[in-house]
C-alpha positions in Angstrom: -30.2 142.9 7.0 -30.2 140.4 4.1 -27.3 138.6 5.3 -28.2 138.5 8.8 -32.3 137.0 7.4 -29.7 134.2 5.3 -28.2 133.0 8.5 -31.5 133.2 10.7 -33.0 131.3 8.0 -30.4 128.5 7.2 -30.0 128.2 11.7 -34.0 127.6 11.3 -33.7 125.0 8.4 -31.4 123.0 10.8 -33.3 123.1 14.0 -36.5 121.9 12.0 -34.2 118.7 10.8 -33.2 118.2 14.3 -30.0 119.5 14.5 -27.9 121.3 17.5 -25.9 124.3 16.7 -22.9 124.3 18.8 -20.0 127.1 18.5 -15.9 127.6 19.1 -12.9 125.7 18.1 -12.8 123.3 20.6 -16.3 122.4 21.3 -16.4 121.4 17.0 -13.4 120.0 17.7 -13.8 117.5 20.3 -17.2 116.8 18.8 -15.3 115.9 15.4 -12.2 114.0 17.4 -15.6 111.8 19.4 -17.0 110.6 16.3 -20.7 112.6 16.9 -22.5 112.8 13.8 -21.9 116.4 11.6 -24.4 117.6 9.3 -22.8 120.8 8.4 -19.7 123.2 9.3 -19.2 126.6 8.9 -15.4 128.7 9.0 -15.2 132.4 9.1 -13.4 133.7 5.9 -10.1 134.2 7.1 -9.8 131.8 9.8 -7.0 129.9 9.9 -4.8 128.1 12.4 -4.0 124.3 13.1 -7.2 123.7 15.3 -9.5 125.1 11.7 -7.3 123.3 9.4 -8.0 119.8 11.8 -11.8 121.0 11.6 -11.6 121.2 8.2 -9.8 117.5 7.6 -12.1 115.9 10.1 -15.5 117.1 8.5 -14.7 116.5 5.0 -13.6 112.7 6.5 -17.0 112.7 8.5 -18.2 113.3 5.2 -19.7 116.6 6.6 -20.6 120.1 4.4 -17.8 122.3 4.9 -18.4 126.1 3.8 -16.4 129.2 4.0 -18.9 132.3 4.8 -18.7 135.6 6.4 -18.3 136.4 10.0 -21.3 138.2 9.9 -23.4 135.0 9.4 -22.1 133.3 12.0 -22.5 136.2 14.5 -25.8 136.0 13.3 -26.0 132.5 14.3 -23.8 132.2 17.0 -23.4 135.7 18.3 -19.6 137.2 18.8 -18.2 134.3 20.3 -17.2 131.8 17.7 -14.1 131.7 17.1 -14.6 131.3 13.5 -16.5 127.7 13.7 -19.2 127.0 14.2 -21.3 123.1 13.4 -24.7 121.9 12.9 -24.8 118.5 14.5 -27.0 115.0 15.9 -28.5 116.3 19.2 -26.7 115.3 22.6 -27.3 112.0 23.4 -28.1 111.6 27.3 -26.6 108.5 28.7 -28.5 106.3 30.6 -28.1 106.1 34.4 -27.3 102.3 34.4 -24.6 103.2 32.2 -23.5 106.0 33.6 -22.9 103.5 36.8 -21.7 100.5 34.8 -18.6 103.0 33.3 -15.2 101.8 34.2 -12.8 104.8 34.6 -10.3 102.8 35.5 -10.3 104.6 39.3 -12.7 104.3 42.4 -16.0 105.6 41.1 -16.4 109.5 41.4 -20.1 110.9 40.2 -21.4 114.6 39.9 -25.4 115.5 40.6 -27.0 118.6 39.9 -29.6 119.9 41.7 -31.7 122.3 39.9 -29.0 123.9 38.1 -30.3 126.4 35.9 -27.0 128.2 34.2 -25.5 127.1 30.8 -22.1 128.4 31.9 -21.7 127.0 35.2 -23.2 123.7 34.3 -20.6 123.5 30.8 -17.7 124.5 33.6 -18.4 122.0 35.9 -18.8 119.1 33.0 -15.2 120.9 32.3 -13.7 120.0 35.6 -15.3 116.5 35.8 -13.7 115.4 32.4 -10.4 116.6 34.1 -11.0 115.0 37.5 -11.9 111.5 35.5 -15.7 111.8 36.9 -17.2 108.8 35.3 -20.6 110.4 35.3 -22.9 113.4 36.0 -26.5 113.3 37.0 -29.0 115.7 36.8 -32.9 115.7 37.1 -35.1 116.3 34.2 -36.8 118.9 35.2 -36.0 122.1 36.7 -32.4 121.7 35.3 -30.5 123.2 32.3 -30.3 121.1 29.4 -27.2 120.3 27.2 -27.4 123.4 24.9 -24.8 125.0 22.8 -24.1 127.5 25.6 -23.3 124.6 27.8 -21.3 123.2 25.2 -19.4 126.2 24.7 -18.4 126.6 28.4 -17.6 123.2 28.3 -15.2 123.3 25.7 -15.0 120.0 24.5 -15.5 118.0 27.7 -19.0 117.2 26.7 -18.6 114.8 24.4 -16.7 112.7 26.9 -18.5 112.8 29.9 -22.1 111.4 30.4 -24.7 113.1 31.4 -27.6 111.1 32.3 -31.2 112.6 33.5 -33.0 110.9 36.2 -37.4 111.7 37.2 -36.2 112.1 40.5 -33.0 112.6 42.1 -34.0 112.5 45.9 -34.6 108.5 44.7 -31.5 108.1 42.7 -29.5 108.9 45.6 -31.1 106.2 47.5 -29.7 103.6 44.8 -26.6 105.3 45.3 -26.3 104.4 48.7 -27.4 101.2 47.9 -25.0 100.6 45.0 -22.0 101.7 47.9 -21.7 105.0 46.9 -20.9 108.0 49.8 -22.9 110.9 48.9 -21.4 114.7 50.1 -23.4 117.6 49.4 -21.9 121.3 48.9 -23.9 123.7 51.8 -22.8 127.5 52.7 -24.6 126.8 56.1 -22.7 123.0 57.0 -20.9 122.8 60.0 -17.9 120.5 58.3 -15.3 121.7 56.3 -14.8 119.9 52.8 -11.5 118.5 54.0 -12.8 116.7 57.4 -14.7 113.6 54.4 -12.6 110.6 53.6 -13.4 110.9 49.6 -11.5 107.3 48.8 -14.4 105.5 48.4 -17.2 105.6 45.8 -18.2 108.9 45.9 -20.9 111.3 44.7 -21.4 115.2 45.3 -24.1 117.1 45.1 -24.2 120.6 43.9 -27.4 122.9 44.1 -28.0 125.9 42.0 -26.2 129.4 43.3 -27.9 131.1 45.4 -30.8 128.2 46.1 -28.6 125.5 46.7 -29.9 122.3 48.1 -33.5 121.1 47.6 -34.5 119.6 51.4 -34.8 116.2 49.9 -31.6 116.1 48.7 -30.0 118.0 51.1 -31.3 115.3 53.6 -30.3 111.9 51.7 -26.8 113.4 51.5 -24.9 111.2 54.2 -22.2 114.6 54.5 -23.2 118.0 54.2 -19.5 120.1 53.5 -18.5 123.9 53.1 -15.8 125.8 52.0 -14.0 128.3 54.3 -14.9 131.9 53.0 -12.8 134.7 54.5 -14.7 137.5 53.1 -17.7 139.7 52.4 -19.2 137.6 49.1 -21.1 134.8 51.2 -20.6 131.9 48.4 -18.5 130.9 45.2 -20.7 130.2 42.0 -21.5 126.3 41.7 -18.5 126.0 39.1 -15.9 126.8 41.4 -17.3 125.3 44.2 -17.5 121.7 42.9 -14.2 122.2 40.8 -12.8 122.8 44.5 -14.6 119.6 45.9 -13.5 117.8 42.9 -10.0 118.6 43.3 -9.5 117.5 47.3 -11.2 113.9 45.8 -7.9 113.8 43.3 -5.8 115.2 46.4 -7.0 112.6 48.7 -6.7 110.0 46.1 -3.1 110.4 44.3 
């Protein structure tokens, strides 16, 4: 009890100095590797590996406290699903949408909106898939939507620190500056008639994902210029949002190689 009232008190003192808490090897990893600004990291006694011992050399670099503690403490923190590390660091910076937009990938512009999406897991998996599909960009409104929290983080696995997310008031009316900035915007919906394949995805691009089980918000759903589906050959009548847009995400590479 005494050691579990140490580690609710020290994750208290952090919040109240502005800090995020985020959890796993690779998420305190990549945050290191990005340069985002560590006020404190904690390894399980007895951790060890090459991805701790490159936590370790990049925090003491950062200039960050590094401290060895019991596993207990950072279950307390961080619950069972660590991985030994765990970092109190600046909050996630949202990027703005101008320069989410103004972001040269290097490839034809390829952006992700969220509609309403309300789960830490599927939201840090799809910021997962974007990093790997060179998405320049994901947009989601700032209400009604998750935020960037250490669960997201987590899911993510690292992909957060290198993809932008940028929250808009409404995103009904960012899609209209999409179309006007050239952009073709494709919507995920169980009920389309389309299939995901039958859209020509060379061209500025950006889908839109609802929530599982909502989906689309009408708005939204009628400012996207395709509505698409994936085939689904048995009884469950939908995929989770993850899966979904990772799928989507993937015929855009396909189409584009």
């Amino acid at each position: 009890m005494r050691r579990d009232g140490q580690a609710r008190k020290d994750a208290d003192e952090e919040k109240d100095g502005g800090q995020d808490l985020i959890w796993g090897r690779h998420p305190v990893l990549e945050a290191l590797r990005a340069g985002r600004p560590v006020n404190k990291v904690w390894i399980a006694e007895g951790s060890e590996g090459s991805a701790v011992a490159e936590v370790l050399a990049r925090a003491r670099e950062l200039g960050a406290v590094v401290q060895r503690v019991p596993r207990s403490r950072l279950d307390a923190v961080a619950g069972g699903n660590h991985q030994g590390v765990a970092a109190w660091v600046a909050p996630y910076a949202y990027a703005e949408l101008a320069d989410v937009l103004a972001r040269d990938t290097g490839q034809v512009p390829l952006l992700v909106l969220l509609d309403e999406l309300t789960d830490p897991h599927n939201f840090g998996a799809i910021l997962r898939t974007a990093e790997a599909t060179g998405v320049q960009g994901v947009i989601v409104p700032k209400r009604r939507s998750v935020a960037l929290t250490s669960a997201v983080a987590k899911a993510a696995a690292g992909a957060a620190e290198y993809v932008p997310v940028a929250r808009v008031t409404n995103l009904a009316r960012t899609m209209e500056q999409l179309k006007a900035a050239g952009y073709w915007l494709v919507g995920l919906d169980a009920a389309a008639s389309l299939l995901y394949t039958g859209v020509d995805y060379t061209g500025p691009t950006a889908i839109v994902v609802g929530a599982e089980g909502k989906g689309l918000g009408r708005l939204v759903r009628e400012r996207c210029d395709y509505l698409v589906r994936l085939p689904m050959l048995g009884r469950v009548p939908s995929l989770n949002a993850s899966v979904a847009a990772g799928v989507l995400l993937y015929e855009v590479v396909r189409q584009r190689a």
